[in-house]
BASEPA-75760 format. One line per 10 residues: number of its first residue (from 1); their letters; for each residue x, y, z of C-alpha. Coordinates in nm, 4 decimals, always signed. Layout:
<recs>
NUM	a	X,Y,Z  ...
</recs>
This chain:
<recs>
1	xxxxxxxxxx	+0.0000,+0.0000,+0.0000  +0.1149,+0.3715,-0.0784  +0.2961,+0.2807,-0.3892  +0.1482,+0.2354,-0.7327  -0.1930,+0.1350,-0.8366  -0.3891,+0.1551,-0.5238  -0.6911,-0.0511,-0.5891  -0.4348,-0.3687,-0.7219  -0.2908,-0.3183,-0.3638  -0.6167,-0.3330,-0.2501
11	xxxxxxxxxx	-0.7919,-0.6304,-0.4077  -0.4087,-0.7939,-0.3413  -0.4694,-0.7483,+0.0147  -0.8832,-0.8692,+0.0287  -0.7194,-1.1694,-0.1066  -0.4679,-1.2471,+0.1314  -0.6640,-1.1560,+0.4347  -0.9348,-1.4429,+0.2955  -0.6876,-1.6534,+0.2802  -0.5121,-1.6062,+0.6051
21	xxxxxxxxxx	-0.8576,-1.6222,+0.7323  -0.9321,-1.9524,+0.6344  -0.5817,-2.0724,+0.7395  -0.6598,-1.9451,+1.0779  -0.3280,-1.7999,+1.0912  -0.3569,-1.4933,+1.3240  -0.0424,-1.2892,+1.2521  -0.1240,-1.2769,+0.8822  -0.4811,-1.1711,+0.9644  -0.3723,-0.9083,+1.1481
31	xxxxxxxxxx	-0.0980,-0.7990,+0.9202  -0.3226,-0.7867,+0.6419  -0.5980,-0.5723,+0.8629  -0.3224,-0.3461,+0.9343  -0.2194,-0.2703,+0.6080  -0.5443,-0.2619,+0.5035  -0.6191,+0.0271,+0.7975  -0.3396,+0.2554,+0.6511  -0.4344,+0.2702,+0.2933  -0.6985,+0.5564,+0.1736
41	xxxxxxxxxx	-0.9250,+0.3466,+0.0392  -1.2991,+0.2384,+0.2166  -1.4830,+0.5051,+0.4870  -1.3184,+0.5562,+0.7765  -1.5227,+0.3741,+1.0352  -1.4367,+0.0250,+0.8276  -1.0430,+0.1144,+0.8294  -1.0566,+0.2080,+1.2230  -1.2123,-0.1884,+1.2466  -0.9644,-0.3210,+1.0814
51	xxxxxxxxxx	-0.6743,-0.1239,+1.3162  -0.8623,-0.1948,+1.5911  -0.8742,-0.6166,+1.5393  -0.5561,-0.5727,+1.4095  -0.4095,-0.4348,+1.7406  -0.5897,-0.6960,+1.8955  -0.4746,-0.9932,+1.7441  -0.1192,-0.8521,+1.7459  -0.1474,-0.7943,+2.1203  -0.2675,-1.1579,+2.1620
61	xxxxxxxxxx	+0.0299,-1.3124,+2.0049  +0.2682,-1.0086,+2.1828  +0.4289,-0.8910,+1.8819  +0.5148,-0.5434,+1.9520  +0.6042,-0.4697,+1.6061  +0.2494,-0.5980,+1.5017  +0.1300,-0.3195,+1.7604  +0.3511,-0.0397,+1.6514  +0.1556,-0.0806,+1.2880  -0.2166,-0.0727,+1.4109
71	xxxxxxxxxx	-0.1475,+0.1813,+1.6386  -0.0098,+0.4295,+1.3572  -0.3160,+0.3960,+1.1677  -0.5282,+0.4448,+1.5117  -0.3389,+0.7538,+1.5592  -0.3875,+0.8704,+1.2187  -0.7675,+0.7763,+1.2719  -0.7358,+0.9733,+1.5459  -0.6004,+1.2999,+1.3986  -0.8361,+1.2907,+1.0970
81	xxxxxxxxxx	-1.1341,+1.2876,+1.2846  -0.9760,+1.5910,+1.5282  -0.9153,+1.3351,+1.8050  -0.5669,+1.4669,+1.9181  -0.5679,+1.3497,+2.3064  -0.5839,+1.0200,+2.1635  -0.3413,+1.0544,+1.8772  -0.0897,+1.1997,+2.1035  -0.1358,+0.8767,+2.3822  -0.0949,+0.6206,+2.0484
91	xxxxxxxxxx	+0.2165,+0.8039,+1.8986  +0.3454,+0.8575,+2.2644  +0.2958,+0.4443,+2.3435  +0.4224,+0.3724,+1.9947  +0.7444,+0.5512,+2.0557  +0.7753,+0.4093,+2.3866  +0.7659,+0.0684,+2.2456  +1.0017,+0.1566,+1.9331  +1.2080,+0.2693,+2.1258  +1.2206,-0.0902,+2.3653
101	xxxxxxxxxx	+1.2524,-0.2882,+2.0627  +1.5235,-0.0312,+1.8722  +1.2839,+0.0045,+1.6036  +1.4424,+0.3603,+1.5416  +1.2827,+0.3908,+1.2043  +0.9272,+0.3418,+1.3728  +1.0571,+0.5970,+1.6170  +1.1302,+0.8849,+1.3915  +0.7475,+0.8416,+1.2432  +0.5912,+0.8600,+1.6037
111	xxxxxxxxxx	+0.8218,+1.1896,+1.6942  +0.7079,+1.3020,+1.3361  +0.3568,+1.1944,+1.4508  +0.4095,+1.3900,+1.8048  +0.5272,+1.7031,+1.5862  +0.1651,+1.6967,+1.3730  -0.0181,+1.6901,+1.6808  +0.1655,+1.9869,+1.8913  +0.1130,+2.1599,+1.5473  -0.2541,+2.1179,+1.5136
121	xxxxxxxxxx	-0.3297,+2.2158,+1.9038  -0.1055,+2.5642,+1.8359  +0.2127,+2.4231,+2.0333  +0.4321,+2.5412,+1.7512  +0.7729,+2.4844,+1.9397  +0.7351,+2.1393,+2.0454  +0.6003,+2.0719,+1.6938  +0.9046,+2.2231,+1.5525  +1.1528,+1.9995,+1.8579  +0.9667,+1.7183,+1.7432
131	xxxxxxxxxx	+0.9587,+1.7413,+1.3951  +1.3364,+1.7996,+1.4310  +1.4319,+1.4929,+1.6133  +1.2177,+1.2908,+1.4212  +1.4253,+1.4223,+1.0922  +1.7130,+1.3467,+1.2826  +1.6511,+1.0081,+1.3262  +1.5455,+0.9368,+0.9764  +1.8578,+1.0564,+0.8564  +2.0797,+0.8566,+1.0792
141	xxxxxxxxxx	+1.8821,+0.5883,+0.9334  +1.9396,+0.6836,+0.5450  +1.4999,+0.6157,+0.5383  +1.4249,+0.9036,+0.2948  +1.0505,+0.8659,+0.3070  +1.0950,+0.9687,+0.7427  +1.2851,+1.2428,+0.6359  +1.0403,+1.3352,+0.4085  +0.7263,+1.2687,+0.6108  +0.9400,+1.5122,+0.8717
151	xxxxxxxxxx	+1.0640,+1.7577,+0.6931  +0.6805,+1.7816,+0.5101  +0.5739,+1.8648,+0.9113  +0.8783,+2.1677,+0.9499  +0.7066,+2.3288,+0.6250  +0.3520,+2.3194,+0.6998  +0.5016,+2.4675,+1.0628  +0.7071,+2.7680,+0.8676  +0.4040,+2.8357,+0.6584  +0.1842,+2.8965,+0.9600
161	xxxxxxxxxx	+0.3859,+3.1185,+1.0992  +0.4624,+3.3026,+0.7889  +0.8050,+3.2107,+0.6871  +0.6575,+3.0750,+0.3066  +0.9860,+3.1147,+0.1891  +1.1021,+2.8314,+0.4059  +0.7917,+2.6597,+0.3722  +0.8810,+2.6258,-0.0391  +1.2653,+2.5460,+0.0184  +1.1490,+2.2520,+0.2618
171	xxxxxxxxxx	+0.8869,+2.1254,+0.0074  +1.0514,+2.1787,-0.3334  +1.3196,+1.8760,-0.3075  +1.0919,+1.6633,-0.1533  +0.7630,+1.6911,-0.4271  +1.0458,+1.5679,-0.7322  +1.2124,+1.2967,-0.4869  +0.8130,+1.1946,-0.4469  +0.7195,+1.2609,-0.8534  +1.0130,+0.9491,-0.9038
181	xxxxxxxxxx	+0.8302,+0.6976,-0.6894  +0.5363,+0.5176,-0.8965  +0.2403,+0.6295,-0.6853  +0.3946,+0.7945,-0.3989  +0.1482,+0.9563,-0.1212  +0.3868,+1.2401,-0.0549  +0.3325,+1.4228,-0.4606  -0.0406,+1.5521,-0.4542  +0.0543,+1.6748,-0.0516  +0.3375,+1.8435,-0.1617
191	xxxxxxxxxx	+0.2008,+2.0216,-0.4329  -0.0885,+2.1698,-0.2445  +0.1073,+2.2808,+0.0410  +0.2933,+2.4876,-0.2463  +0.0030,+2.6006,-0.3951  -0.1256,+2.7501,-0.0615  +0.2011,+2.9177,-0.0511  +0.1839,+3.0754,-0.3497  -0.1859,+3.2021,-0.2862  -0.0651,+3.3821,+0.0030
201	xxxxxxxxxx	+0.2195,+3.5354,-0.1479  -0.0782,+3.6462,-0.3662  +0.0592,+3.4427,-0.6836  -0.2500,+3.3322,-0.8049  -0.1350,+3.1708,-1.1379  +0.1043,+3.0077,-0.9765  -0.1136,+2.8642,-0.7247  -0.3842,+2.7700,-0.9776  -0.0865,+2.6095,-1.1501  -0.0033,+2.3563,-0.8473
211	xxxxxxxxxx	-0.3498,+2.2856,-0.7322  -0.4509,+2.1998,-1.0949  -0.1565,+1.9399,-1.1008  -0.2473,+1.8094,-0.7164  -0.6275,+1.7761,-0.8005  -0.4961,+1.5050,-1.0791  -0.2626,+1.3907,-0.8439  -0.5600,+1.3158,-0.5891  -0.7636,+1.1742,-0.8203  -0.4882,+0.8943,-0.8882
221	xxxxxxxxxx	-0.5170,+0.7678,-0.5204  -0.9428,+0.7136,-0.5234  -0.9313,+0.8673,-0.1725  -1.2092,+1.1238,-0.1069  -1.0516,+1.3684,+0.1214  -0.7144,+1.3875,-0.1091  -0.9671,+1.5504,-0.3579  -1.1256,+1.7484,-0.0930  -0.7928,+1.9024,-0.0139  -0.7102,+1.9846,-0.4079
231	xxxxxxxxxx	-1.0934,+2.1317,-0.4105  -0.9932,+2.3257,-0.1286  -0.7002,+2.4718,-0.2613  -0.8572,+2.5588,-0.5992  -1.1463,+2.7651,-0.3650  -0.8489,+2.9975,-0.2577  -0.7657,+3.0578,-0.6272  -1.1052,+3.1383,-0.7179  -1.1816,+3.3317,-0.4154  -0.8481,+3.5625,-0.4533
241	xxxxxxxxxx	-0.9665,+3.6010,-0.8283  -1.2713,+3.7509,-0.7948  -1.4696,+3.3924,-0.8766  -1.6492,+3.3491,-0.5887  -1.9646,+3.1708,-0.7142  -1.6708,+2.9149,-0.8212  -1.5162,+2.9121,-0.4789  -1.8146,+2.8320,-0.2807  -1.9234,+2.5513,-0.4949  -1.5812,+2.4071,-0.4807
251	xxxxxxxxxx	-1.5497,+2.4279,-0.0898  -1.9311,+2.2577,-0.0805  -1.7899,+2.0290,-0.2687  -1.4741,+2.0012,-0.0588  -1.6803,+1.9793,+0.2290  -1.9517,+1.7213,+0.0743  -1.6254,+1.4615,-0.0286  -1.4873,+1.4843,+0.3495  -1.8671,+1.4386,+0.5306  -1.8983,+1.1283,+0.2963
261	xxxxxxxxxx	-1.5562,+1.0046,+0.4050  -1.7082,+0.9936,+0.7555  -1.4186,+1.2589,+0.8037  -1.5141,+1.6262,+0.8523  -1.2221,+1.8894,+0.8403  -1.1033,+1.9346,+1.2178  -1.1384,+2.3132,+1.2902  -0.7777,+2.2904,+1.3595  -0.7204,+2.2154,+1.0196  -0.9603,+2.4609,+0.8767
271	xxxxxxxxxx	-0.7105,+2.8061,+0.8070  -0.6917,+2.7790,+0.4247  -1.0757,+2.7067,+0.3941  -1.2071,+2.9886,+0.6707  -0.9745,+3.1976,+0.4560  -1.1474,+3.1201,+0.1195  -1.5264,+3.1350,+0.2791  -1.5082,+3.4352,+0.4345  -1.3521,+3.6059,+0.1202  -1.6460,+3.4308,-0.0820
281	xxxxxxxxxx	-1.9066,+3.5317,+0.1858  -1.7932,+3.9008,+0.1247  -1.8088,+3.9017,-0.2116  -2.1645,+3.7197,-0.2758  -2.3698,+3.7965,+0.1213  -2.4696,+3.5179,+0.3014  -2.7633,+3.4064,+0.0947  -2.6039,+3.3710,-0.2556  -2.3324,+3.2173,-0.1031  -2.4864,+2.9431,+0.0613
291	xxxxxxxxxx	-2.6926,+2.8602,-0.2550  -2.4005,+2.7854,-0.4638  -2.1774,+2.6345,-0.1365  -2.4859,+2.3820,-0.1270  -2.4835,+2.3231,-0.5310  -2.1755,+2.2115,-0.5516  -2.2518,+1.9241,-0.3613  -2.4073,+1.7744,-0.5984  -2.1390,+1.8498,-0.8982  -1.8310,+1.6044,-0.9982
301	xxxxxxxxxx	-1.4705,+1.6820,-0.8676  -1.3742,+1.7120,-1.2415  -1.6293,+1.9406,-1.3720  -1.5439,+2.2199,-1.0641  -1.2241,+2.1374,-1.1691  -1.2583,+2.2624,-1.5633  -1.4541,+2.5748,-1.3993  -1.0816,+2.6858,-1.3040  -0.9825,+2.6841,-1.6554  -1.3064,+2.8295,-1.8621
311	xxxxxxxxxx	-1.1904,+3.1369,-2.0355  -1.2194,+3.3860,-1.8173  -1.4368,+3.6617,-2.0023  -1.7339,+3.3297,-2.0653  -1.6521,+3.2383,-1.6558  -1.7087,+3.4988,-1.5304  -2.0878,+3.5720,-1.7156  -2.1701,+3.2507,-1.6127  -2.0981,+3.3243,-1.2620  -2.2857,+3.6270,-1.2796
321	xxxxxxxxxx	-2.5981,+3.4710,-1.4272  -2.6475,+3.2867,-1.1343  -2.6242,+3.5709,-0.8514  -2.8843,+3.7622,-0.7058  -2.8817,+4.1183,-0.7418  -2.7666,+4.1837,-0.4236  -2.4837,+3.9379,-0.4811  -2.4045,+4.1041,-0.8333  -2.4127,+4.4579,-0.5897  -2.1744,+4.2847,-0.3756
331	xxxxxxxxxx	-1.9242,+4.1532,-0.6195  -1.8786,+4.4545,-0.7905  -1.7931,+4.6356,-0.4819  -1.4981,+4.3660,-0.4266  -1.1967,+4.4902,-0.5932  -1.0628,+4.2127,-0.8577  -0.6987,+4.1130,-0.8824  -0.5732,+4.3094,-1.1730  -0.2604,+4.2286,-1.4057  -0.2596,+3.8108,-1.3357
341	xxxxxxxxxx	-0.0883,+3.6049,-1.6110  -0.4306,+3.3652,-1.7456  -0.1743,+3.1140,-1.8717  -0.3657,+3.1281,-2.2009  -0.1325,+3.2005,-2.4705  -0.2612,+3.4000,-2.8168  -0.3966,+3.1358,-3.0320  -0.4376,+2.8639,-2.7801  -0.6874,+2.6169,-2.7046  -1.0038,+2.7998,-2.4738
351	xxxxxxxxxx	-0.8877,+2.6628,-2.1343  -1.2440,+2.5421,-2.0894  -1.2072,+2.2757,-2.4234  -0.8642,+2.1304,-2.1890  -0.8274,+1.9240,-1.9462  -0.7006,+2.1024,-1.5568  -0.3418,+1.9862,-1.6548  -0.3351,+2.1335,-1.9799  -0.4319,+2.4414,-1.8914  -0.2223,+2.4717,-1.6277
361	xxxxxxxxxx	+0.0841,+2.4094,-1.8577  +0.1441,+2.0966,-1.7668  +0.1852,+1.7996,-2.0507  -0.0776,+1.5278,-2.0720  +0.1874,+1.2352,-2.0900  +0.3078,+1.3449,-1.7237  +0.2193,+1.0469,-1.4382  -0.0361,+1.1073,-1.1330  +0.0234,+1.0452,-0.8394  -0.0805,+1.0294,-0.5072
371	xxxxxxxxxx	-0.1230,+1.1836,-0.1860  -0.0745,+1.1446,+0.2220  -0.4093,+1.0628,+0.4323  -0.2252,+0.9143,+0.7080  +0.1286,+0.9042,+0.7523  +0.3395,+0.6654,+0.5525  +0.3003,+0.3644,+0.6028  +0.5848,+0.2246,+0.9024  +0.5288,-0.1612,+0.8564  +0.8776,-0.2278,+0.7184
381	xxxxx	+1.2028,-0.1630,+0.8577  +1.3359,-0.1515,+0.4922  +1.4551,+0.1815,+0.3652  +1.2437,+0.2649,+0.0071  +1.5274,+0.4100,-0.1427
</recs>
């Protein structure tokens, strides 16, 4: 799981699991349950069964490794549904135990995982110690993918508190390391942490750019709140554009793909989309805003998706046509960006006859790729190098 095509790993695994089943064999149960918990396929509430009779079984036959693996997706579990108290006692028991065994590999992911959590509950400098010595320990251990998963947590901790240029240096080595791994879950991550960077440094081609290439990247893993996190992004484009029909029907979409995931954004997680609502909410009033937040619900990932790239002159009529007039009152009164590159050169194809990639510059013949739900996975000791 993690690497290449994720429903093969799947199916692969739903097999195994059957047959270790039927064996009776207990430690291959569990191991496939386990490795079925971490991967972004299936609602939540069926992967947090599978962690939990995973942990089970493994504590049964007291293999600690065995535990160390169902309690990192528990903890992730944990985290996505906001859950942090918890999280923080798994990743602090799982580093306790690494740490026994001299699983040091293991031990870098739960000081990672300690890092996420001090960042999500505002304790940026023990996210930042944490996040450190979890890098540390990765390197020591030549495992790139800790290093990564670490060095991922030091950006998105220098891009809330401002420092985007460090953010981007962090992020920028990492995202082509990821691009050369068939499948990897760090690509589509990487890309829309840089396209939130460039939004705020008000570089909204730029941002479109990334968050056009992440959305296919999402799409590539089938996991419903990797999308929501590309839809997200692509709100903040429209929103700091002046397309704020756009924007709130891609964050009711956003919002639509999480609640179906049985995973609703954590407040704590919530900065880049309270950023992109309230800039929609001033530019169409409450009412118009929550009509097209609620239609695009019901629309297709890809479709919001080619909205970004309609030519802008026939975009923005149609997102006109369906405000009120108090809206249209509204929008006008919101000063537009002025002087933004479209990416549409003379005598190209209309961006809205493209596909998101296209338009965004990017070649057809380029892979997907995928993105980070939970943190990669730590069931081998084996480098991926």
């Amino acid at each position: 799981m993690g690497l290449g095509d994720p429903a093969a790993a799947a199916a692969r695994l739903d097999r195994s699991l059957a047959a270790f089943r039927a064996l009776g064999d207990r430690w291959g149960t569990a191991a496939c349950l386990s490795s079925r918990a971490q991967g972004t396929r299936g609602d939540l509430a069926a992967r947090r069964r599978d962690a939990e009779e995973s942990a089970a079984l493994f504590r049964e036959l007291g293999d600690g490794w065995g535990q160390l693996q169902a309690a990192d997706a528990l903890g992730a579990m944990a985290e996505i549904t906001g859950d942090y108290a918890r999280a923080a006692r798994l990743h602090e028991d799982g580093l306790r135990i690494a740490e026994e065994l001299g699983l040091w590999i293991q031990a870098s992911y739960k000081l990672t995982g300690l890092g996420r959590i001090a960042l999500l509950t505002g304790d940026l400098a023990r996210a930042r110690d944490c996040h450190e010595r979890g890098l540390r320990l990765a390197a020591e251990q030549s495992h790139r993918r800790g290093e990564m998963f670490a060095e991922s947590g030091l950006a998105l901790g220098a891009r809330k508190e401002g420092r985007l240029d460090e953010a981007e240096a962090r992020l920028r080595p990492w995202l082509e390391w990821c691009r050369g791994r068939d499948g990897d879950p760090g690509t589509a991550f990487a890309l829309a942490e840089l396209g939130f960077v460039a939004e705020l440094r008000g570089d909204t081609g730029a941002a479109r750019r990334l968050h056009l290439d992440g959305f296919e990247a999402a799409r590539a893993t089938g996991d419903p709140r990797a999308v929501a996190l590309a839809l997200e992004g692509l709100a903040g484009v429209q929103a700091q554009a002046g397309r704020f029909v756009s924007a709130a029907r891609l964050l009711g979409a956003a919002a639509a793909l999480r609640a179906g995931a049985g995973a609703p954004q954590p407040a704590a997680e919530g900065e880049d989309v309270a950023r992109s609502t309230a800039a929609a909410r001033r530019g169409l009033g409450e009412a118009a805003f929550g009509t097209a937040y609620r239609s695009g619900a019901g629309v297709a990932p890809e479709v919001l998706a080619a909205e970004v790239t309609a030519v802008p002159g026939v975009a923005e009529a149609a997102d006109v046509a369906e405000l009120t007039d108090e809206a249209r009152r509204r929008r006008a009164d919101v000063a537009e960006p002025t002087g933004e590159p479209t990416g549409e050169p003379a005598g190209s194809m209309p961006g809205s006859l493209r596909s998101p990639r296209e338009s965004a510059g990017v070649p057809e013949s380029r892979d997907s790729y995928g993105v980070p739900v939970i943190p990669p996975s730590t069931r081998s000791s084996i480098p991926l190098m």
